[in-house]
C-alpha positions as CSV (number, residue, x, y, z in Angstrom):
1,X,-9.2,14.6,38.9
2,X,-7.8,10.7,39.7
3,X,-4.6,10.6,39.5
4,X,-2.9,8.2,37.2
5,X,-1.2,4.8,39.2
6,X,2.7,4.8,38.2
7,X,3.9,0.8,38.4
8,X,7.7,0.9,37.7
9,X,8.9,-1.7,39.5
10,X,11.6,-3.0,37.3
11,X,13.2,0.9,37.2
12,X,13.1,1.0,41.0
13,X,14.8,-2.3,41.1
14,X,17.6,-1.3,38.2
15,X,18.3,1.5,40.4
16,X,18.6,-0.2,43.4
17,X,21.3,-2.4,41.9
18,X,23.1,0.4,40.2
19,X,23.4,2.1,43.4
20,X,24.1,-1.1,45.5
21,X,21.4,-1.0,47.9
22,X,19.6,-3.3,50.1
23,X,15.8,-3.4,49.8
24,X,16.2,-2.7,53.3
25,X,18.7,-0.1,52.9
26,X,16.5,1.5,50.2
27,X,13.1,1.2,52.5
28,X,14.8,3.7,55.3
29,X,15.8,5.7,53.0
30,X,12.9,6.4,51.5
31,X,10.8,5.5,55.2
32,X,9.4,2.5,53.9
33,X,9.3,-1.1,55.3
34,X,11.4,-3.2,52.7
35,X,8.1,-5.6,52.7
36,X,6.4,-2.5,50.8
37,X,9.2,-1.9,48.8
38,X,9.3,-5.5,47.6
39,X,5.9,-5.5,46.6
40,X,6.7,-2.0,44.9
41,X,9.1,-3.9,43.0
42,X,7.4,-6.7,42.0
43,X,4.8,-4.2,40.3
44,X,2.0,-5.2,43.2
45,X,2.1,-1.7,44.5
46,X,2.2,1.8,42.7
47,X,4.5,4.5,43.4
48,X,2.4,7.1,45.0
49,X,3.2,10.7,44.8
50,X,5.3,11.2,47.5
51,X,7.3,8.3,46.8
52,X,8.1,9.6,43.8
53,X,9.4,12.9,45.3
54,X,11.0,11.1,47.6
55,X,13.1,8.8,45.1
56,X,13.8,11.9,43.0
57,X,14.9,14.1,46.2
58,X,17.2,11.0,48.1
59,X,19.2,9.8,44.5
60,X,18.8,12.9,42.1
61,X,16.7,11.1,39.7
62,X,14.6,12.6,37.3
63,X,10.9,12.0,37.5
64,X,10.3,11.5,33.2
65,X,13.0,8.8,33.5
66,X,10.7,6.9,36.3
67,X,7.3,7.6,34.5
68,X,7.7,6.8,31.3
69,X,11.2,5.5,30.3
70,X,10.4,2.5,28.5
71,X,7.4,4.2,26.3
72,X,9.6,4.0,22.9
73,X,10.9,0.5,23.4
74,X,7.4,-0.5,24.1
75,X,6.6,0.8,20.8
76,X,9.5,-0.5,18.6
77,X,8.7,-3.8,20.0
78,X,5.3,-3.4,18.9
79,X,6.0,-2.4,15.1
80,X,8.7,-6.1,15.4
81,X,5.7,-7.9,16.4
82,X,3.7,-6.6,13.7
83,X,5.6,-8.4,11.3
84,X,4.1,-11.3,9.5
85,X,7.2,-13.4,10.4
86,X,5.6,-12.9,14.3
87,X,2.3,-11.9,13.8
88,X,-0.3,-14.0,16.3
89,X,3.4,-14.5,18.9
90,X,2.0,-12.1,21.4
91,X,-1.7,-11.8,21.6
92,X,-1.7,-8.3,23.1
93,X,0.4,-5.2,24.4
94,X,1.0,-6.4,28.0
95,X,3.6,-8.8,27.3
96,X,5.8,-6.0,25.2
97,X,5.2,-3.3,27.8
98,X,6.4,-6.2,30.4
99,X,9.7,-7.0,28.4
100,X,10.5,-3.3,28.0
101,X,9.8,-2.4,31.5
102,X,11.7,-5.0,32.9
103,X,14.4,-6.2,30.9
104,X,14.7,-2.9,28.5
105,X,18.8,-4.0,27.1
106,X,17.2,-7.3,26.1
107,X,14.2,-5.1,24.4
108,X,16.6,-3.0,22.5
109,X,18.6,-6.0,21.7
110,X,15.5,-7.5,20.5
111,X,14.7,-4.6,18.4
112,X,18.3,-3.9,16.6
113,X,18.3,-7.5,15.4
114,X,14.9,-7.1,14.1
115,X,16.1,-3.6,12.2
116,X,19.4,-6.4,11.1
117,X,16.6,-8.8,9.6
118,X,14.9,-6.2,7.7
119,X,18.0,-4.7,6.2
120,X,19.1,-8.4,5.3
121,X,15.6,-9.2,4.0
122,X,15.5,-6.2,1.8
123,X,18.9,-6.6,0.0
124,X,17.9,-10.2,-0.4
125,X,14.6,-9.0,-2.2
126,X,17.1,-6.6,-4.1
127,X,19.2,-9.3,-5.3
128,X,16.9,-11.8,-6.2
129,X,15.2,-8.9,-8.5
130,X,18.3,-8.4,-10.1
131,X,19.1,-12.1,-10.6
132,X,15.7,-11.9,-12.1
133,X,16.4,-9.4,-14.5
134,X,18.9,-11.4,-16.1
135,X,17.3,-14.7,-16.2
136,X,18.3,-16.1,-13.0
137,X,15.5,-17.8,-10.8
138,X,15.6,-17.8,-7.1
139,X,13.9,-19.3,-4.0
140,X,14.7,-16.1,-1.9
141,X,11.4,-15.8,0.1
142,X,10.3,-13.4,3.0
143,X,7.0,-13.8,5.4
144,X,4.4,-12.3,3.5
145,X,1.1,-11.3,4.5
146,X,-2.0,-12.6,2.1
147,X,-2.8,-9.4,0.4
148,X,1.3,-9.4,-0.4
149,X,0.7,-13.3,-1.7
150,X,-2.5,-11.5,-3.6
151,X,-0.5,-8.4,-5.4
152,X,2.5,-10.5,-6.6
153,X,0.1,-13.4,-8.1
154,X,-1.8,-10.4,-10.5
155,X,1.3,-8.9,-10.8
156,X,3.1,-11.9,-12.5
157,X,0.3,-12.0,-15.1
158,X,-1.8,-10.1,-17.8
159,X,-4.3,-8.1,-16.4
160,X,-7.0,-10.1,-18.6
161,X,-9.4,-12.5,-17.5
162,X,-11.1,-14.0,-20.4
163,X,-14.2,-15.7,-18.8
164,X,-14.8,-13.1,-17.0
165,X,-14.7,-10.5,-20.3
166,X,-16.6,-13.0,-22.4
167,X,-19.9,-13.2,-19.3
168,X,-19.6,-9.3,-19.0
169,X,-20.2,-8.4,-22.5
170,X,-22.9,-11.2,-22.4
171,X,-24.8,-9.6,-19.5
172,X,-24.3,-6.3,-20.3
173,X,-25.8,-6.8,-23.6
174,X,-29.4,-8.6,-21.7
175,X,-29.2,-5.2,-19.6
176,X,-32.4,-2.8,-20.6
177,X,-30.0,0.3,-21.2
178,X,-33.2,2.6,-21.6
179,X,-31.4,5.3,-19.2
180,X,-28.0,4.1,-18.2
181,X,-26.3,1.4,-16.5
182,X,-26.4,2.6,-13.1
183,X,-30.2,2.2,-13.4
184,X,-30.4,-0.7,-15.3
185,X,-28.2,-2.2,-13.0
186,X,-30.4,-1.6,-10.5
187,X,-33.4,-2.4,-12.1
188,X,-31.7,-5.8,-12.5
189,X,-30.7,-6.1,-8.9
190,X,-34.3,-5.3,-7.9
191,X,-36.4,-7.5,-10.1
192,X,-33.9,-10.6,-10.2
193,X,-32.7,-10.6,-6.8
194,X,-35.0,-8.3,-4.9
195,X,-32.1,-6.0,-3.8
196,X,-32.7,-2.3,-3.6
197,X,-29.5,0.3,-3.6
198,X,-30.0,3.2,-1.2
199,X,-27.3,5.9,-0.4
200,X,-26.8,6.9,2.8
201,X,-25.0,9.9,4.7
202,X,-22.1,10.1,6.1
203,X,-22.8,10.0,9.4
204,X,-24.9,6.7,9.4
205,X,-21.7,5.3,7.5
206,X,-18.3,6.9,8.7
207,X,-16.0,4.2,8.1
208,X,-18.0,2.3,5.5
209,X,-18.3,2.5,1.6
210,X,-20.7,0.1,1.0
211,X,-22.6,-2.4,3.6
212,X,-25.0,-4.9,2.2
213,X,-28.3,-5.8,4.5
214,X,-29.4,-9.6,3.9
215,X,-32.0,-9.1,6.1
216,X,-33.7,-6.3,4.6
217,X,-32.0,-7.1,1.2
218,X,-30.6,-3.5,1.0
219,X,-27.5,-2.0,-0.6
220,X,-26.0,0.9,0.9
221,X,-23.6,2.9,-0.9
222,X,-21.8,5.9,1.4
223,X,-22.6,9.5,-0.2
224,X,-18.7,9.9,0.8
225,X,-18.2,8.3,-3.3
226,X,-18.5,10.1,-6.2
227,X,-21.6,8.9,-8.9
228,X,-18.8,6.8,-10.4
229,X,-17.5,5.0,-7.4
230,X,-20.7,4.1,-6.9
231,X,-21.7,2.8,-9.8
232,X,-18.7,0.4,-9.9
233,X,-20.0,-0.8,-6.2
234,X,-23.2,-1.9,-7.6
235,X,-21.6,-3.3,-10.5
236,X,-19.5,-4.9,-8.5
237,X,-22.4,-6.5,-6.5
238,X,-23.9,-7.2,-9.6
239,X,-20.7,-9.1,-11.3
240,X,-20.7,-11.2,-7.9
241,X,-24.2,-12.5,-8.5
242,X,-24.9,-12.8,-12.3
243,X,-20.9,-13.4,-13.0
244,X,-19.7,-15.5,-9.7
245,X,-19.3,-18.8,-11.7
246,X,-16.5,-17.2,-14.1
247,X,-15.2,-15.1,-11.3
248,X,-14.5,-18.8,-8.7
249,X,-12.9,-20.1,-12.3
250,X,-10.6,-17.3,-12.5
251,X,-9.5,-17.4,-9.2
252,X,-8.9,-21.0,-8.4
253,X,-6.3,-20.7,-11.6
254,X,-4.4,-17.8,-9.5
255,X,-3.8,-20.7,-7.2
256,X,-4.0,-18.6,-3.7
257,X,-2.8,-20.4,-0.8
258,X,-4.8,-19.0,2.3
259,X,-8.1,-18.2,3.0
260,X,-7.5,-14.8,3.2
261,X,-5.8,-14.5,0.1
262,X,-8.7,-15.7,-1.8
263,X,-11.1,-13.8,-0.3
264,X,-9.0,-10.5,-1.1
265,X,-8.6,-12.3,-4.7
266,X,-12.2,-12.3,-5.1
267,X,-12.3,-9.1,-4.7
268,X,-10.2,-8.2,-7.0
269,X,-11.9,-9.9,-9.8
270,X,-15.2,-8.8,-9.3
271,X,-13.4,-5.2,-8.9
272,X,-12.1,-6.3,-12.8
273,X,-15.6,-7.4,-13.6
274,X,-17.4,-4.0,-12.4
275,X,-14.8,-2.4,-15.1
276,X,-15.6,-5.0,-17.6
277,X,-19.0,-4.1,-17.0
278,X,-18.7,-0.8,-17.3
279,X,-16.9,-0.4,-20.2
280,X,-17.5,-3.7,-22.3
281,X,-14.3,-5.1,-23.7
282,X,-15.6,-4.3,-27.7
283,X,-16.7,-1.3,-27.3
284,X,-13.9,0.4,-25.2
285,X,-11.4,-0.8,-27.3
286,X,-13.0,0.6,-30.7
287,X,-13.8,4.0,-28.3
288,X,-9.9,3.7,-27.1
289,X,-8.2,3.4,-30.8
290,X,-10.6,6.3,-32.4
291,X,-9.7,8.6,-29.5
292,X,-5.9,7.7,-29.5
293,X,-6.5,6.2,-25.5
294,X,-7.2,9.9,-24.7
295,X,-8.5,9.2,-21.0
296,X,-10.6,12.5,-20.6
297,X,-12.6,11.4,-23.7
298,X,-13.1,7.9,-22.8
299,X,-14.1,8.7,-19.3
300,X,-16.4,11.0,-21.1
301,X,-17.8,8.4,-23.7
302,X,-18.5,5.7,-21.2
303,X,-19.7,8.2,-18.0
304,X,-16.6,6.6,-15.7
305,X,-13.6,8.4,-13.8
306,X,-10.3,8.9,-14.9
307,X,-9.0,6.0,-12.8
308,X,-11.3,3.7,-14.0
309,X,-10.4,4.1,-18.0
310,X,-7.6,4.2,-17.0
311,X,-7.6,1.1,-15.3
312,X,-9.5,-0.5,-18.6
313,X,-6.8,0.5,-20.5
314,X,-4.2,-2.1,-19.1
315,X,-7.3,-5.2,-19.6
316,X,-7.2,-4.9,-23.2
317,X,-5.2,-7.8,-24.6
318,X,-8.1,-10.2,-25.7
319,X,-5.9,-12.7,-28.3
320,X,-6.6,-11.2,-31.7
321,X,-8.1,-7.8,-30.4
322,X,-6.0,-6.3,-28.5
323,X,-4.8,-2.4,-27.4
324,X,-1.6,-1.1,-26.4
325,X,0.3,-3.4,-23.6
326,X,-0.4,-0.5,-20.7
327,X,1.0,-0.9,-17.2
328,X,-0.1,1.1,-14.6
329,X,1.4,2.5,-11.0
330,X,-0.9,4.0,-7.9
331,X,1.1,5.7,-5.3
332,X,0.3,8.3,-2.2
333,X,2.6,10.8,-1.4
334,X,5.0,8.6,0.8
335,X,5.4,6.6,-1.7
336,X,3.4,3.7,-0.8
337,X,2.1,1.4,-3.3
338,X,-0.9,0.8,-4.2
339,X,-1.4,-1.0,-7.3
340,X,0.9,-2.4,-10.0
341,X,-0.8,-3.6,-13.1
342,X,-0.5,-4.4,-16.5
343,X,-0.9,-6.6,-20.0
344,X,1.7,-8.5,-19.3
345,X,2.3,-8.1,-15.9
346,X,3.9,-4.8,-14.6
347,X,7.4,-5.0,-16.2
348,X,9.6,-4.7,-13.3
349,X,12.5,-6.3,-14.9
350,X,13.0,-2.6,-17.3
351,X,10.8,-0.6,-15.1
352,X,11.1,-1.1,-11.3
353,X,8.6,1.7,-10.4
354,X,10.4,2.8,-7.2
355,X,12.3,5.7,-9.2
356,X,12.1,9.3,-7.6
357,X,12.6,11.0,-10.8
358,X,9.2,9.7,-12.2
359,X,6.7,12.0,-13.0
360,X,4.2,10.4,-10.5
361,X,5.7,11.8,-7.6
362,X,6.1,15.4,-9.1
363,X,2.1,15.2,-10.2
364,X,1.5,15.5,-6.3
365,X,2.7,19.1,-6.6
366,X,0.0,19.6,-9.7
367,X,-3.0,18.3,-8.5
368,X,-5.5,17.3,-11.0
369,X,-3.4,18.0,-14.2
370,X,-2.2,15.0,-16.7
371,X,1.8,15.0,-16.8
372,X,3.4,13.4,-20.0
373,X,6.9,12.3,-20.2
374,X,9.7,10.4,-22.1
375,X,11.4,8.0,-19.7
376,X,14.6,5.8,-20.3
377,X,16.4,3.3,-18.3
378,X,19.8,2.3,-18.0
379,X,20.0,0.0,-20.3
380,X,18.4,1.8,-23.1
381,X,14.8,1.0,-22.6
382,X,12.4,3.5,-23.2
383,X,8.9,4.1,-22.1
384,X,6.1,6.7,-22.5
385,X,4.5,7.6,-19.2
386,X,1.0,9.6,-18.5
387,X,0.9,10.4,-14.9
388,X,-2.2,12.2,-12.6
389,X,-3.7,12.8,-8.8
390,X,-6.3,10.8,-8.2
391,X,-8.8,12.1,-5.4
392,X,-10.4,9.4,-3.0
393,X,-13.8,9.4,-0.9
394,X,-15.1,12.7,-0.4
395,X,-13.4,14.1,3.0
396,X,-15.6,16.4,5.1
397,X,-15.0,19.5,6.7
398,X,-11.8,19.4,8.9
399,X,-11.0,15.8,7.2
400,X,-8.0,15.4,5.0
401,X,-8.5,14.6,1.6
402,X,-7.3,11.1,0.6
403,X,-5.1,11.9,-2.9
404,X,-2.4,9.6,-4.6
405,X,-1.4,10.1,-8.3
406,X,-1.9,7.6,-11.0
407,X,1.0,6.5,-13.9
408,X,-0.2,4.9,-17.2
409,X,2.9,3.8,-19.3
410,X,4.1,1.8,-22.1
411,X,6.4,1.1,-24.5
412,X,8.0,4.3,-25.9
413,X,7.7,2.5,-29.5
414,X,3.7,3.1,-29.4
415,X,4.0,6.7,-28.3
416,X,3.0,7.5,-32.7
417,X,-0.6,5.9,-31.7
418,X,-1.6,7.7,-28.8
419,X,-2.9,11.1,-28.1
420,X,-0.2,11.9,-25.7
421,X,2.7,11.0,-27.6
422,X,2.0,13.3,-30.2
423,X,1.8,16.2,-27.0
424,X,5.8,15.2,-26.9
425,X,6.6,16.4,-30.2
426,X,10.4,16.5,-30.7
427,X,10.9,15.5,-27.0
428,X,10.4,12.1,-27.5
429,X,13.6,11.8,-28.2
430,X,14.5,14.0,-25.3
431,X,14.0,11.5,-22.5
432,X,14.4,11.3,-18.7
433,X,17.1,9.1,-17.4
434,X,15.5,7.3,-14.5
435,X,16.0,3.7,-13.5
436,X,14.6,0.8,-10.9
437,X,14.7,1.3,-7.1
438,X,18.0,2.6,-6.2
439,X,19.4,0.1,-4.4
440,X,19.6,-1.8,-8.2
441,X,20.1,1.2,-10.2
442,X,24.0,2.0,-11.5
443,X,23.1,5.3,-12.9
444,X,26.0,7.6,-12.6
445,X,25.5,11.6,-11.0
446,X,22.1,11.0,-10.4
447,X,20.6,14.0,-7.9
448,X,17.7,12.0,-6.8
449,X,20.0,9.0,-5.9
450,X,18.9,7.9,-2.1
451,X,20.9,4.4,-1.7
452,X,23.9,3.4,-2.6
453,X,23.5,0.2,-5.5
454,X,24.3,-3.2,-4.0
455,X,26.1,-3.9,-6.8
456,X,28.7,-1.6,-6.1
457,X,30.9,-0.6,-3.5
458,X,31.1,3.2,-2.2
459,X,33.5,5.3,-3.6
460,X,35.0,7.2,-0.8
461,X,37.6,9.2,-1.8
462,X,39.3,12.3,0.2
463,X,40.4,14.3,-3.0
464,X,36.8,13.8,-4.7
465,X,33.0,14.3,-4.2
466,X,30.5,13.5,-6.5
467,X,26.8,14.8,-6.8
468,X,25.6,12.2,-3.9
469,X,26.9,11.3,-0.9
470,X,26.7,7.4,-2.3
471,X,28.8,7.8,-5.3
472,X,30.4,4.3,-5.9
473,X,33.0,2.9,-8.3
């Protein structure tokens, strides 16, 4: 077997100079000529073997400190220039394996002001949410990648696009619905545009879920989706040819600044108008108020998954016909976020989303089983809250399955008109004290508290402990 080349000039040099050395008094020491050990240093030469035994031997060095000291500063300096503040600074690795070879103080200099600028950025983003909450606007601002720019746009706003409901219920109702709409739809993808849907298996599309051919005019759907998932693909490629003009309207309103940023827009909305599709704005809401927004039975009624209803049920706020204001929150098990949405926009001034205590993160230990709860802020606010694990592609054998957990919630004053309210009986007036992210919330003795509040200071006190080790005044 080869064996690996080891370049550490830079270390060789720093040791040099720690020990005082010469390159000449280094080279016979080691039986070198100091013209070798110069270009050893200078990273022109690797350090063979015996080198290497010899360095370690001569100044009682160990070898792991030689061979791969700078490996973690190499790779906090990657994650820094990941940011979108310095994303497209360095075009590849070499350049940070360079700094943190050869000037590795400076590299974790470099890094512990970046971890400053985070921590600075996020109470920033802290405080201006606060201010927010009670009516103060503010111009804090942070780099932000486009699908960042994307999430906060929808966010801001009602998850209803009226051009795009109105065209959805017109097309759906020229759709031949002889069988169903995953074969009408592709009748109407075939005979309109010539398009034909194929599945295909895994292995011909590993990393793919859908991949359209516009030279053989083919769809191909992976047979890693469920029946549902891929009906909303082809409704999705449906909405983008027979709904396109109502989709660019709705998105040049957003007002997207980047390229980027509309292109992840556009998918967004023809994502909305494959639900709209699917579940026609009339019909769903008549379906939703006779089955008290019971999700099983809608996702029954309209041959959908529980992620899509339940994702219909925050678009319904049509002026004069409207539902329940639902807001919805997708999370994995880490709790990253993947969607916030609602009828008028996800209410993060009452309801942050970021709270431990939420039944969302406990669903994770209940796979596949609907969680109900009574929730209420600090300041009094209540809110009903129906929370499930959602399942993602199918995984294959020795593949880990892809599972984060849904929350539907609203106002705890329409709990009387849905199905799950009436599950909480005389516990809706029993209700969980939870609050926004932590670093906002001033709720005293919580358990789940992780971070102090920046609104108060810590309340160290010798003679006292309270429940968490950030208990403040």
């Amino acid at each position: 077997m080869a064996e690996s080349k080891i370049f550490a000039g830079p270390r060789v040099r720093r040791i040099r100079n720690s020990l005082g050395l010469t390159q000449t008094a280094m080279a016979e020491a080691l039986g070198i000529s100091p013209s070798y050990l110069n270009l050893i240093e200078r990273n022109q030469r690797p350090l063979t073997v015996q080198l290497l035994l010899k360095l370690a031997s001569v100044y009682k060095l160990d070898l792991d400190a030689l061979q791969g000291e700078a490996g973690g500063s190499a790779g906090l300096l990657r994650e820094v220039f990941a940011d979108p503040l310095l994303s497209g600074e360095v075009p590849g690795d070499q350049e940070v394996i360079e700094l943190a070879e050869a000037a590795p103080n400076v590299a974790h200099g470099v890094i512990k002001l970046y971890r400053a600028y985070r921590e600075q950025a996020a109470r920033l983003s802290d405080l201006s949410e606060m201010l927010a909450r009670e009516g103060h606007e503010t111009s804090l601002s942070a780099a932000r990648l486009p699908i960042d720019e994307v999430r906060e746009t929808f966010e801001r706003r009602a998850n209803f696009f009226s051009r795009i409901e109105d065209a959805a219920e017109a097309f759906h109702a020229k759709l031949s619905l002889g069988e169903d709409l995953d074969a009408a739809l592709k009748a109407w993808l075939r005979t309109s545009h010539g398009i034909v849907v194929r599945s295909l298996p895994i292995h011909a599309m590993p990393t793919l879920r859908r991949r359209y051919d516009r030279h053989s005019m083919r769809l191909f759907l992976s047979e890693r989706l469920s029946a549902f998932d891929q009906l909303r693909e082809i409704a999705m490629e449906a909405s983008l040819l027979a709904l396109g003009d109502e989709i660019t309207a709705e998105l040049d309103e957003l007002g997207l600044s980047t390229g980027e940023a509309k292109r992840i827009g556009r998918f967004e909305l023809a994502r909305y108008a494959a639900h709209a599709l699917m579940m026609p704005y009339a019909a769903f809401l008549s379906a939703a108020q006779r089955a008290r927004y019971d999700i099983d039975l809608l996702r029954t009624r309209f041959s959908v998954s529980y992620e899509q209803a339940a994702n219909r049920l925050t678009m319904l706020q049509r002026p004069g016909a409207s539902g329940i204001p639902f807001f919805l929150l997708e999370v994995d098990n880490a709790g990253h976020r993947f969607r916030k949405a609602g009828a008028a926009g996800f209410p993060q001034s009452r309801f942050g989303g970021g709270c431990p205590k939420l039944n969302i993160h406990a669903a994770f230990a209940q796979p596949g089983q609907v969680m109900v709860e009574a929730v209420e802020m600090p300041d009094g606010a209540g809110f009903l809250t129906v929370s499930r694990t959602l399942d993602g592609p199918q995984a294959g054998f020795g593949e880990r399955v892809r599972r984060t957990a849904m929350l539907l919630g609203c106002d705890i004053g329409f709990h009387g008109e849905t199905v799950y309210g009436a599950a909480l009986g005389p516990n809706a007036q029993a209700r969980v004290g939870i609050g926004p992210v932590c670093r906002l919330c001033e709720r005293q003795g919580c358990l789940a508290r992780a971070e102090p509040p920046v609104t108060r200071p810590l309340g160290l006190d010798e003679m006292v402990t309270g429940l968490s080790a950030f208990d403040f005044q």
